[in-house]
Residue, then its C-alpha position, 0 to 999 in steps of 0.5 A: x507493529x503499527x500503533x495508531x493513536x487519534x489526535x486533538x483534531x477530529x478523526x485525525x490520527x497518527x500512526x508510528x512504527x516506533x520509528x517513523x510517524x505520519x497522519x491519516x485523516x478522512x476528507x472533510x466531506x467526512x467530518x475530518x480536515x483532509x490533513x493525512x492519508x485516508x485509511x484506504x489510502x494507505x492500503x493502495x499505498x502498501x501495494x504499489x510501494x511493494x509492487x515497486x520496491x520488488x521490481x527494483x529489487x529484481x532489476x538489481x539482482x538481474x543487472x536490468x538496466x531499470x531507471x525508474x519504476x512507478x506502481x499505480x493502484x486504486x481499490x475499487x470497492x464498488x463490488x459488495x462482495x468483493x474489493x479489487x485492487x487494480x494497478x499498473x506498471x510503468x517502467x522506464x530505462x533501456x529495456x528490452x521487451x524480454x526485460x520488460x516483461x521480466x519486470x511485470x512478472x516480478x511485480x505479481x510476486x510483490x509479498x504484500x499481494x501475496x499477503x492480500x490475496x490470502x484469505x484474512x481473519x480478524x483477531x483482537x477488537x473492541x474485547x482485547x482492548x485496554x484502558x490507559 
């Protein structure tokens, strides 16, 4: 579970895992001070941080000899009914283009495209919360 708690500074916000903590913040075109990632962010950061953890997991588990692999995604919202989530994989090492290819099918099963692919509901909100 996530807990996102606003801090002093305006629409800054800490979030933690109990664990690890870090900020998201909007630009200050927005009224923030661009000191964290901004919430959209963070989803682009949860799939290409996926889509390259499962790459390098597949490349271990099958011996390729990967050295690094990079995901890029970006959320195109420009769509009113839909978002796109559009990336890219670049993979580096002495691969064949049978283990390349091997890769790029392995970063399509990542779980958090799985999960976002999924249709999604809401649960909680504003009637669920609490006061401290």
């Amino acid at each position: 579970m996530i807990s996102a708690t606003s801090q002093p500074a305006r629409y800054q916000t800490r979030f933690s895992d109990g664990e690890h903590h870090c900020i998201s913040d909007v630009p200050a075109e927005k009224g923030g001070q661009h000191a964290g990632f901004r919430p959209h962010a963070l989803l682009e950061a949860a799939l290409a941080s996926c889509v390259s953890m499962t790459v390098r997991m597949y490349a271990d588990h099958h011996a390729i000899p990967l050295h690094s692999v990079t995901a890029k995604v970006t959320l195109d919202r420009s769509h009113p009914d839909e978002i796109v989530f559009q990336y890219e994989v670049d993979v580096e090492g002495d691969l064949t283009p049978a283990q390349k290819n091997r890769l790029m099918h392995a970063a399509s099963a990542c779980p958090v495209r799985k999960t976002l692919s999924k249709r999604i509901r809401f649960e909680g909100g504003a009637g669920a919360s609490s006061v401290a």
